[in-house]
MDTraj code that builds the backbone (N, CA, C; nanometers):
import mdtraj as md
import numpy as np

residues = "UNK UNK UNK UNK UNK UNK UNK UNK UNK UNK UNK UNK UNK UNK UNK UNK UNK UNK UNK UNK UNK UNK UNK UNK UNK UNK UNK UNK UNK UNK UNK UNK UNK UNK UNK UNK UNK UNK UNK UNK UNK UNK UNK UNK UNK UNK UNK UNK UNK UNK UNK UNK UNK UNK UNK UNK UNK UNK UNK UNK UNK UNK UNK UNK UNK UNK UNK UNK UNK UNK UNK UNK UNK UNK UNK UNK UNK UNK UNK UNK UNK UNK UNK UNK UNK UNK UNK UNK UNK UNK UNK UNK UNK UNK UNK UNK UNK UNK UNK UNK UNK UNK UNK UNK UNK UNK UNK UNK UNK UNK UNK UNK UNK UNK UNK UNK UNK UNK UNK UNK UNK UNK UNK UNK UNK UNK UNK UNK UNK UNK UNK UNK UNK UNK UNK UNK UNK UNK UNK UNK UNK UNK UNK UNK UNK UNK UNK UNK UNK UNK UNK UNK UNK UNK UNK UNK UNK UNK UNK UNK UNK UNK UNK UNK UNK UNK UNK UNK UNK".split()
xyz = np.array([
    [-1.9786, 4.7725, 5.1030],
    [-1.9256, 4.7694, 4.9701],
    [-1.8385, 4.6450, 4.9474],
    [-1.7597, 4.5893, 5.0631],
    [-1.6761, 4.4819, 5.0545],
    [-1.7713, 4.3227, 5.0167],
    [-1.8465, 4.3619, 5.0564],
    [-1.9772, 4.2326, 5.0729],
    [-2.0172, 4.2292, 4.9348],
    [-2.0469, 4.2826, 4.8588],
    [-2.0858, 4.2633, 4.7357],
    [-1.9790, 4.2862, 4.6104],
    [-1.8379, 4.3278, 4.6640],
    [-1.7313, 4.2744, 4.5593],
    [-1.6426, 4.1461, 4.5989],
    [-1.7142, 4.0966, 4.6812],
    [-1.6913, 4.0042, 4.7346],
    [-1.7421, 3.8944, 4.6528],
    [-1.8795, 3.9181, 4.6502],
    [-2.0048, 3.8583, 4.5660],
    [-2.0036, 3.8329, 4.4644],
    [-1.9590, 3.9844, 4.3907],
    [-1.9314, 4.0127, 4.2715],
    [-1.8397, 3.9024, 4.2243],
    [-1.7260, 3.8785, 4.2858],
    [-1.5813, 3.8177, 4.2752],
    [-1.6134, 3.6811, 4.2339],
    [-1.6852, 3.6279, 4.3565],
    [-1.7360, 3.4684, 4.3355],
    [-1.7998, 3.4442, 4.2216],
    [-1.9100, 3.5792, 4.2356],
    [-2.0004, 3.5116, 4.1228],
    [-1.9076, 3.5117, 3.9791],
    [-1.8325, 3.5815, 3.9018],
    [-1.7659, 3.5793, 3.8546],
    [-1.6304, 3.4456, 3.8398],
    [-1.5886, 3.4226, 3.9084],
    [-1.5055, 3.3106, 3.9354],
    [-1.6004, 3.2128, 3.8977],
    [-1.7100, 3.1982, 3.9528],
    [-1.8337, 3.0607, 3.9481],
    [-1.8160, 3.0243, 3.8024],
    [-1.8834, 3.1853, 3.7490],
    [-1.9095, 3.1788, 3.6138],
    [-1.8410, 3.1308, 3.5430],
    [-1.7035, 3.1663, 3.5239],
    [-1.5544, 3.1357, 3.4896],
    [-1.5348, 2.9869, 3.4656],
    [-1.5618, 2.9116, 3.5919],
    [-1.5266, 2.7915, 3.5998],
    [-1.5829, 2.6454, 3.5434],
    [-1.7504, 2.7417, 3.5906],
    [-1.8110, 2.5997, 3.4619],
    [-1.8631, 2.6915, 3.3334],
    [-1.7677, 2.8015, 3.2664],
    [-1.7350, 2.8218, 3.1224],
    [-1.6516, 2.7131, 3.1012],
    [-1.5258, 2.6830, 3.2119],
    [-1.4311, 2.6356, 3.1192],
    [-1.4424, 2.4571, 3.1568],
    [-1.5185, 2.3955, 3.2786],
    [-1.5490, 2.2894, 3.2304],
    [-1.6320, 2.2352, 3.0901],
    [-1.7169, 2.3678, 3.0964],
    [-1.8198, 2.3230, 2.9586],
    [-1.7700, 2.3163, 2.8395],
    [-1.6641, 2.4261, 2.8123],
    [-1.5914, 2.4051, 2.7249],
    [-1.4889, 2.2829, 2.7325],
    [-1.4323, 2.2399, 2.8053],
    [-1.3530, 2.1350, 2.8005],
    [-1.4177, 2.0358, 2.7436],
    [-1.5745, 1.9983, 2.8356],
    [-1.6478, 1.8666, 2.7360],
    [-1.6951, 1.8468, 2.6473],
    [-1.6993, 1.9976, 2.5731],
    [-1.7636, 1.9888, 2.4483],
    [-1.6477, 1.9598, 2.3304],
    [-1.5036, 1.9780, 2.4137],
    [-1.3639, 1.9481, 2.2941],
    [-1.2815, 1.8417, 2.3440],
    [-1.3320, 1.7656, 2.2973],
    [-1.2815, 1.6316, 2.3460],
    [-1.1492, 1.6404, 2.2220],
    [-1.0362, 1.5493, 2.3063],
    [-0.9362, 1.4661, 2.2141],
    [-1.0098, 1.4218, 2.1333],
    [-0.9724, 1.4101, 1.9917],
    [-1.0566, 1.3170, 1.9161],
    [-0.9637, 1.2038, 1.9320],
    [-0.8522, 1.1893, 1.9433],
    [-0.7503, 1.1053, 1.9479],
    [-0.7670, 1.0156, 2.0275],
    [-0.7865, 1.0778, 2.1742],
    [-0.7783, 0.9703, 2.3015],
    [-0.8266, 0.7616, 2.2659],
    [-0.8795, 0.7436, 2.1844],
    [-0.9430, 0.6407, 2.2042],
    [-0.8421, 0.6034, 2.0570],
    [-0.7497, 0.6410, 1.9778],
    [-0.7578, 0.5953, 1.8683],
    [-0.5978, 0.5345, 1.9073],
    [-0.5804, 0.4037, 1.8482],
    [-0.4645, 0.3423, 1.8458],
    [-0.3761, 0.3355, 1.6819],
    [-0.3294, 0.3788, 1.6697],
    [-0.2236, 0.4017, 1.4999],
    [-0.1098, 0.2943, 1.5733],
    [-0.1230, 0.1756, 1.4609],
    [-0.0383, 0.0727, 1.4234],
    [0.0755, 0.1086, 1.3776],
    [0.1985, 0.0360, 1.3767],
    [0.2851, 0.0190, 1.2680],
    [0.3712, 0.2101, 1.2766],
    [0.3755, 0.2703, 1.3976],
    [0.4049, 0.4067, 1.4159],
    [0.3224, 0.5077, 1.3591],
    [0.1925, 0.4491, 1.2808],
    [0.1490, 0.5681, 1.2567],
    [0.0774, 0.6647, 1.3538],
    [0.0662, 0.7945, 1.2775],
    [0.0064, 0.9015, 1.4040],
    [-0.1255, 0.9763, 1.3838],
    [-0.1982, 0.9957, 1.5368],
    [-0.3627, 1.0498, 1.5205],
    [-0.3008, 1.2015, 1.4933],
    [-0.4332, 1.2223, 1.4251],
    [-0.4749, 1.3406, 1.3455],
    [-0.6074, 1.3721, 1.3577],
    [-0.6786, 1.4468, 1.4061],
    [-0.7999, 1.4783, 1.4181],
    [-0.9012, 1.3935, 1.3900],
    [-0.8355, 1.2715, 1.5342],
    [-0.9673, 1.1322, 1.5028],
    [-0.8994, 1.0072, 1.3998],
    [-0.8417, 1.0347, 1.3226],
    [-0.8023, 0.9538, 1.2141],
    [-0.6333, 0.9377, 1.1966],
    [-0.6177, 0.8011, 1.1767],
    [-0.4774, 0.7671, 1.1508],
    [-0.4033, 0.8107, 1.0574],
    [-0.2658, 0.8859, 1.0470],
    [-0.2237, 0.9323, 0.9721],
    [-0.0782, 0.8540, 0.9140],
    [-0.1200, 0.7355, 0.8124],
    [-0.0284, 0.5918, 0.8143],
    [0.1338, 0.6409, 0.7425],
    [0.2556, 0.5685, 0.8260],
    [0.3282, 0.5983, 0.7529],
    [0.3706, 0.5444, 0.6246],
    [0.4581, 0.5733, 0.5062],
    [0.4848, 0.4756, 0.3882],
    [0.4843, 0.3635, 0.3983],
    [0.4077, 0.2667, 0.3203],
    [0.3929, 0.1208, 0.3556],
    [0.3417, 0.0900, 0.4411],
    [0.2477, 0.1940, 0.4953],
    [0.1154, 0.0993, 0.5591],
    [-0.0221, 0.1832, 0.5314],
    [-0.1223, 0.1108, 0.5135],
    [-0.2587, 0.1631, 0.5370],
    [-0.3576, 0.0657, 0.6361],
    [-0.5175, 0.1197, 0.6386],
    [-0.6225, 0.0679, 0.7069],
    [-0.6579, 0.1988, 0.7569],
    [-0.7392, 0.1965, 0.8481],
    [-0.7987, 0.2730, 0.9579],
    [-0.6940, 0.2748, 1.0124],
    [-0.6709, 0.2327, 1.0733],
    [-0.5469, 0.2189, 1.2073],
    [-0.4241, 0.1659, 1.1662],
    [-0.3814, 0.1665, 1.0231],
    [-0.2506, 0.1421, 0.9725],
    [-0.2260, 0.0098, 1.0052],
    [-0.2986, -0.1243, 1.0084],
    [-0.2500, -0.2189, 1.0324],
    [-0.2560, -0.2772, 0.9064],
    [-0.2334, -0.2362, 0.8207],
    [-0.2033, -0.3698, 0.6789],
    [-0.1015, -0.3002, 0.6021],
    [-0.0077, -0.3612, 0.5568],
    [0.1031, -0.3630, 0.4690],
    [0.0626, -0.3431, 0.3144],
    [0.0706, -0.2116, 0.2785],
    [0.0180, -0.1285, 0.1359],
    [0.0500, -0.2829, 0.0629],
    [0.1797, -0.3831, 0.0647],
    [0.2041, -0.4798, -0.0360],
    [0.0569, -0.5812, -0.0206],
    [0.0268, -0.5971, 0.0962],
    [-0.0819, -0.7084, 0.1347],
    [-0.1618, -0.7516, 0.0370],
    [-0.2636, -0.6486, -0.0836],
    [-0.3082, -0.6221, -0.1377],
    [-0.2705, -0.6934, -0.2648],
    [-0.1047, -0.7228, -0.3130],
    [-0.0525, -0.7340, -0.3882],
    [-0.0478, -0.9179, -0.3929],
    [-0.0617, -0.9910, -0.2657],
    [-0.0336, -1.1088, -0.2516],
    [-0.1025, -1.1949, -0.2814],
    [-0.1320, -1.2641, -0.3817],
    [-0.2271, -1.3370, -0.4749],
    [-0.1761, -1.3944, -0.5929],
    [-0.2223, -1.4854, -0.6461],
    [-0.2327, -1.6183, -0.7484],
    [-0.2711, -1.5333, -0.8325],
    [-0.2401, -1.4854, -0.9846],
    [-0.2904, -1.3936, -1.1087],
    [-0.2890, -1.5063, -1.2222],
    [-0.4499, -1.5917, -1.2655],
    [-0.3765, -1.6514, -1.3894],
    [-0.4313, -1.5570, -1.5265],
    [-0.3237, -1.5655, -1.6244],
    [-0.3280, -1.4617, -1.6969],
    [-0.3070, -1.5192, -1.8302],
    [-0.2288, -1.4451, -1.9409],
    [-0.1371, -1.4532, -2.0642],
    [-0.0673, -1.3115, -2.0721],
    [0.0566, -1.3752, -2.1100],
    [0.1252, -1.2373, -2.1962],
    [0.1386, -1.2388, -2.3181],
    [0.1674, -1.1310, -2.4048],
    [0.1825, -1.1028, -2.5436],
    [0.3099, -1.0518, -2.5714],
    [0.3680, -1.1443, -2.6299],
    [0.5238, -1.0762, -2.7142],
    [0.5523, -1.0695, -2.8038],
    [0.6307, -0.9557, -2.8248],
    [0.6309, -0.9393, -3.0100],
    [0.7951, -0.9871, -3.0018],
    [0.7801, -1.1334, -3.0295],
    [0.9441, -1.1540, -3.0658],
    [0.9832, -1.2032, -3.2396],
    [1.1131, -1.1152, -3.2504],
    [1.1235, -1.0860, -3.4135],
    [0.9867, -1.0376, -3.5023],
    [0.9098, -0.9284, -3.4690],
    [0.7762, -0.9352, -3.5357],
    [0.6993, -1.0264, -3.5526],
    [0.6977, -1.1278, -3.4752],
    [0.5963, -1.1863, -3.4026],
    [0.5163, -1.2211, -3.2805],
    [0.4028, -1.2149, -3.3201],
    [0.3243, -1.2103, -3.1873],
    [0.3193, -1.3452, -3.1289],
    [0.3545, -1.3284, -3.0372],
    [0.3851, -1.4775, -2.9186],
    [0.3088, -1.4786, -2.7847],
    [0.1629, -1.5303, -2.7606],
    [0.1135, -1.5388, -2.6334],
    [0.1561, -1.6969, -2.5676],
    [0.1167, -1.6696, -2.4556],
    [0.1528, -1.7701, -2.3353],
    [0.0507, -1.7218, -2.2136],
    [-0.0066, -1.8640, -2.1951],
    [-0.1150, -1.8756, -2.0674],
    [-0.0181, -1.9086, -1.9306],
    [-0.0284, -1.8908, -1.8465],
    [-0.0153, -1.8899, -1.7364],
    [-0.0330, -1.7945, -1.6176],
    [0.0497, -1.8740, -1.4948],
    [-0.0254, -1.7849, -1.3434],
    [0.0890, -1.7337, -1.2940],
    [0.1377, -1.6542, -1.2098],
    [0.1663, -1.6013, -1.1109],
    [0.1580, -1.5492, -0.9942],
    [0.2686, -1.6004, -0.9027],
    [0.2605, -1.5922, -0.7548],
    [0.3113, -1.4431, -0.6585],
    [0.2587, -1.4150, -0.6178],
    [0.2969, -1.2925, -0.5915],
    [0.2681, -1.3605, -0.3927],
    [0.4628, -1.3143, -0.3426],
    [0.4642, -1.3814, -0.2127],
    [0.5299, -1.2426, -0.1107],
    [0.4772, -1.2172, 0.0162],
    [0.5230, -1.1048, 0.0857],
    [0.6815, -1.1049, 0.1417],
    [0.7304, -1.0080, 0.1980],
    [0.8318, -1.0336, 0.2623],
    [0.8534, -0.9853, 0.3655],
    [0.8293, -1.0392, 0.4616],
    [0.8032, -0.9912, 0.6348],
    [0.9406, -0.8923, 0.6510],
    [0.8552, -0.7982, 0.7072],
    [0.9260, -0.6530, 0.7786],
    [0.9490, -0.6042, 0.6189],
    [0.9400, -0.5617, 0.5216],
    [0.8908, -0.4577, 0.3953],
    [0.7586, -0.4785, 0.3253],
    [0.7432, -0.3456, 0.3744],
    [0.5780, -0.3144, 0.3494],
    [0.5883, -0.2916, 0.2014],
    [0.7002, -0.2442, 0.1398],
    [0.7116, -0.1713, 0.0046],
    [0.7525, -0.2951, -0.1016],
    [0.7642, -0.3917, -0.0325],
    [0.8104, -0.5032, -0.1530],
    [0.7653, -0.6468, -0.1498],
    [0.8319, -0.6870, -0.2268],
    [0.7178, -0.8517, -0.2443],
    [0.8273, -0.8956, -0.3584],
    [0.7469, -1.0709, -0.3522],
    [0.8095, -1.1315, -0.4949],
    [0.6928, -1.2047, -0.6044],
    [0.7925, -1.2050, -0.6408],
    [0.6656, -1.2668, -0.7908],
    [0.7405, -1.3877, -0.8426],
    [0.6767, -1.5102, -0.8438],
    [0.7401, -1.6344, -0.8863],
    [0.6525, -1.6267, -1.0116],
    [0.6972, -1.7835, -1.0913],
    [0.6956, -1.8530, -1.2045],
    [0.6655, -1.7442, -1.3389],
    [0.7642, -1.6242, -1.3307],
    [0.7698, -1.5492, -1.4312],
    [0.7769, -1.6174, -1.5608],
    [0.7079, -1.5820, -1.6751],
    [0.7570, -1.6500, -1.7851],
    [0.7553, -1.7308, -1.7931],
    [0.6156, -1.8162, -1.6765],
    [0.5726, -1.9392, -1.6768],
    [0.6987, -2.0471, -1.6505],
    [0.8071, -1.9879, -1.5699],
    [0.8986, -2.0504, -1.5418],
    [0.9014, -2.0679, -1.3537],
    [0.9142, -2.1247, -1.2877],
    [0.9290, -2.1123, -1.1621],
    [1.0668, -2.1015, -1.1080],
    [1.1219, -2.1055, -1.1921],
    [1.2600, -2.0752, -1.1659],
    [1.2876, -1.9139, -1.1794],
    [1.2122, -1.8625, -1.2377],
    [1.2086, -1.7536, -1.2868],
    [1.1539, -1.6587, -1.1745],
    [1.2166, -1.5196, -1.0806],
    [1.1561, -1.4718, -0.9629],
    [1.2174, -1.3544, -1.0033],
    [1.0844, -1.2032, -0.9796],
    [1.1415, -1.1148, -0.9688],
    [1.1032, -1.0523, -0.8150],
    [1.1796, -0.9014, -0.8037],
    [1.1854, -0.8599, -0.6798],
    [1.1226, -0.7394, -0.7211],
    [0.9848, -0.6903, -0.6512],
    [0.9071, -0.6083, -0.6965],
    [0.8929, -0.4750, -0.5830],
    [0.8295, -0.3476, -0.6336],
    [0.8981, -0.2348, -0.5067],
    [0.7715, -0.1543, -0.5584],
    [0.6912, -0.1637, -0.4890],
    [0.5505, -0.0554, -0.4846],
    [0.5748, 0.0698, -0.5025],
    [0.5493, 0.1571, -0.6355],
    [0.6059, 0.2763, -0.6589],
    [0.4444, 0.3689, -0.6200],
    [0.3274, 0.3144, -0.5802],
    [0.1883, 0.3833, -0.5709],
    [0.0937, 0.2793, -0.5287],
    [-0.0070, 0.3744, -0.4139],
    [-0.0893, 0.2740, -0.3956],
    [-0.1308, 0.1606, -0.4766],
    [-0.1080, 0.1203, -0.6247],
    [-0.1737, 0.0618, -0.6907],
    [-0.0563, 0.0117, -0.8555],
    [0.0678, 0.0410, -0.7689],
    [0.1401, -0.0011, -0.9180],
    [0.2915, 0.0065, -0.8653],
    [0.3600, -0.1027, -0.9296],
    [0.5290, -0.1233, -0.8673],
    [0.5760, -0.1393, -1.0401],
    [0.7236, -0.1436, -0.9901],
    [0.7882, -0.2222, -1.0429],
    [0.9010, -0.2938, -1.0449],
    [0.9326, -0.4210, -1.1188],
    [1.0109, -0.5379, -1.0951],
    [1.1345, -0.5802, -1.1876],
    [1.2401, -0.6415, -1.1447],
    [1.3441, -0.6934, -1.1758],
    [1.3871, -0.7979, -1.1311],
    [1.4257, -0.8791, -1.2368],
    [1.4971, -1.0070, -1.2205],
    [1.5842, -1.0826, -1.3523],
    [1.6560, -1.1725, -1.2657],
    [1.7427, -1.2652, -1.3769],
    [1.7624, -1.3921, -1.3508],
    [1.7697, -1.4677, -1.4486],
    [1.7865, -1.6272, -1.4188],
    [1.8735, -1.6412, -1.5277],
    [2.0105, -1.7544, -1.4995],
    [2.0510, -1.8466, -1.6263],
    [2.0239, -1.7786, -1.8013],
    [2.0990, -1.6073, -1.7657],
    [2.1454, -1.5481, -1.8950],
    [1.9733, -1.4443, -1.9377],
    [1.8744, -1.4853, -1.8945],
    [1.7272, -1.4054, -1.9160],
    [1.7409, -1.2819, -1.8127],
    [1.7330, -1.1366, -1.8124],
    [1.6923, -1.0562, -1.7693],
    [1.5613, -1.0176, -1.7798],
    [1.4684, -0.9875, -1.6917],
    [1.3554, -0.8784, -1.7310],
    [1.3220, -0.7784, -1.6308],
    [1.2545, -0.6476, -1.6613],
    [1.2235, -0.5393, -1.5742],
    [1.1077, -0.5387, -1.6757],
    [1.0491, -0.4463, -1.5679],
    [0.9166, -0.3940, -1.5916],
    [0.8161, -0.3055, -1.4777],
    [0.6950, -0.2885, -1.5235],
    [0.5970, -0.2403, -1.4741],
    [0.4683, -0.2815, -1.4276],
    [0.3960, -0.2400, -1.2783],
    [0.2543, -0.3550, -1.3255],
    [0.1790, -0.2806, -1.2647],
    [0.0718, -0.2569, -1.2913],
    [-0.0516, -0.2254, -1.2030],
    [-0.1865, -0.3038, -1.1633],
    [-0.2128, -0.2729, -1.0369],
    [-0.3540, -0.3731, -1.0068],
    [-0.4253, -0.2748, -0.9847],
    [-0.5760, -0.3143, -1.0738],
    [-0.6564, -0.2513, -1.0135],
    [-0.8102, -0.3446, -1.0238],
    [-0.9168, -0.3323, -0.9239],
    [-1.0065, -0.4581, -0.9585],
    [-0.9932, -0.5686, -0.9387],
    [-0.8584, -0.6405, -0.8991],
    [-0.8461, -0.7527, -0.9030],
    [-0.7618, -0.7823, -0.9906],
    [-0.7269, -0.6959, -1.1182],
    [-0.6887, -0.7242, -1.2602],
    [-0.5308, -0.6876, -1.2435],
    [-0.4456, -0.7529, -1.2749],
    [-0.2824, -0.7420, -1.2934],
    [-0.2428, -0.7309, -1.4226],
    [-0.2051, -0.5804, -1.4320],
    [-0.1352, -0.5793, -1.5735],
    [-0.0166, -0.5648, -1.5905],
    [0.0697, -0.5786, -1.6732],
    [0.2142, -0.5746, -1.6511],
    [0.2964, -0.5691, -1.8111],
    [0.3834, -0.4891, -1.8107],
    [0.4694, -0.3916, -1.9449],
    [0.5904, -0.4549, -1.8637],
    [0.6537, -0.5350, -1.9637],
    [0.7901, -0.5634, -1.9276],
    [0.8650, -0.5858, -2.0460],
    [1.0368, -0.5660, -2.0583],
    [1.1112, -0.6195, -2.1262],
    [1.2044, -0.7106, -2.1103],
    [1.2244, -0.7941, -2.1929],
    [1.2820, -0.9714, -2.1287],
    [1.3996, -0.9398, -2.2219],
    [1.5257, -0.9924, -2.1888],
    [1.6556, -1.0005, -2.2773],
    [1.7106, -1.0992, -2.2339],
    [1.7601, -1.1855, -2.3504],
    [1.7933, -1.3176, -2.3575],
    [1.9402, -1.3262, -2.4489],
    [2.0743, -1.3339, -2.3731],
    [2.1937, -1.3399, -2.4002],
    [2.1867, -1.1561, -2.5385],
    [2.1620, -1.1542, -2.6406],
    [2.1828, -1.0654, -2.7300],
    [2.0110, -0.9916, -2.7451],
    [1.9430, -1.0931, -2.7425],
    [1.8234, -1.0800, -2.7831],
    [1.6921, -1.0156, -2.7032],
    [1.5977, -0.8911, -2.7357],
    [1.5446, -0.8424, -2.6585],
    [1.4249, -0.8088, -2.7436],
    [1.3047, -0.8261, -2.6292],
    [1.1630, -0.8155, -2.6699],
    [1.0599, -0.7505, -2.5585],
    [0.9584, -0.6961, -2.6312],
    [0.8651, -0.6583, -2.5181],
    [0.7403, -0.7317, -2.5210],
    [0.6999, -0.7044, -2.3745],
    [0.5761, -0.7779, -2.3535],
    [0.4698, -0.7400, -2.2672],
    [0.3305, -0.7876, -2.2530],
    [0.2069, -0.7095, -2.1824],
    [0.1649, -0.8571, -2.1161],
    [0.1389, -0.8516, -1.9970],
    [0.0489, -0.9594, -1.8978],
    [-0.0676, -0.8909, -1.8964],
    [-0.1598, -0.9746, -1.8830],
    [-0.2959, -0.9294, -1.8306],
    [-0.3662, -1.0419, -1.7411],
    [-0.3865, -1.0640, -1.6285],
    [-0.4280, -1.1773, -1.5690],
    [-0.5315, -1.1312, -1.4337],
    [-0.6083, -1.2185, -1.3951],
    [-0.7338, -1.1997, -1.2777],
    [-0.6480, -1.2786, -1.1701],
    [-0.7225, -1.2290, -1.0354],
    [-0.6671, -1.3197, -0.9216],
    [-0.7649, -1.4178, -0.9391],
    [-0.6802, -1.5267, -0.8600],
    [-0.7540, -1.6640, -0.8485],
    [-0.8417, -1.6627, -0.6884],
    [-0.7964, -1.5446, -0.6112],
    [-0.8256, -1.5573, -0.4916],
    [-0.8319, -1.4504, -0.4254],
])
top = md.Topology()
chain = top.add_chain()
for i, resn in enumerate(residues, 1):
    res = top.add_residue(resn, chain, resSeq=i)
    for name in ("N", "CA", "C"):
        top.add_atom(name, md.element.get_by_symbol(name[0]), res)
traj = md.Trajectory(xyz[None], top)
């Protein structure tokens, strides 16, 4: 009787053992092979990026996207009149913030720089002042296309305005 719960035992144990190798290889880490940039963390195979970063593997800066030449026009209604203006804008990164950037020759001025703060994958918004001019505003890219709702105030005087411009690049 000892001889065959003996038997019994092994064969059982046997069984047991490549259940649970087989199961082991059929559940792999999905993770093991995946590297997340910038602190982000695996998630079932896939990078799970923190604020201000995306890619596969979280290596690009959500602003990255944002960094480009826009030549455009804006439209202003100053004193009930409509006032356009052609020009471009620079949109430049700022190493170590993923969430922000700058924007030169505002108002077709190069003196003119605001400081811009990614409120969505796909839209921030900006503030700045030069020599008595304030402006804030809003912008979104999408397509390539930069649009932008801002208001400019000049010593007493205040107006609104719409950009619409393509990247150059």
């Amino acid at each position: 009787m000892k001889p065959i719960r003996s038997i019994l035992l092994t064969a059982i144990l046997t069984i047991l053992a490549f259940s649970s190798v087989t199961y082991m290889a059929c559940h792999k880490d999905k993770c093991v092979d995946i590297a997340c940039k910038n602190n982000g963390a695996c998630e079932n195979g896939h990078c799970s990026c923190p604020t201000g970063y995306e890619g596969d593997r979280c290596e690009v800066m959500t602003s990255d996207k944002f960094i480009k030449t826009f030549n455009g026009h804006d439209l202003c209604n100053i004193n009930d009149t409509n006032v356009t203006n052609q020009y471009s804008v620079l949109f430049t990164s700022i190493p170590e913030k993923p969430l922000e950037f700058r924007m030169s020759n505002f108002l077709n001025n190069m003196d003119d720089s605001a400081a811009c703060t990614i409120r969505s994958l796909d839209s921030f918004t900006f503030i700045g002042s030069n020599n008595g001019t304030t402006f804030s505003g809003y912008g979104t890219l999408r397509r390539d296309t930069l649009r932008m709702s801002y208001k400019v105030q000049i010593d007493t005087t205040s107006f609104n305005c719409k950009y619409i411009g393509g990247s150059l690049w």
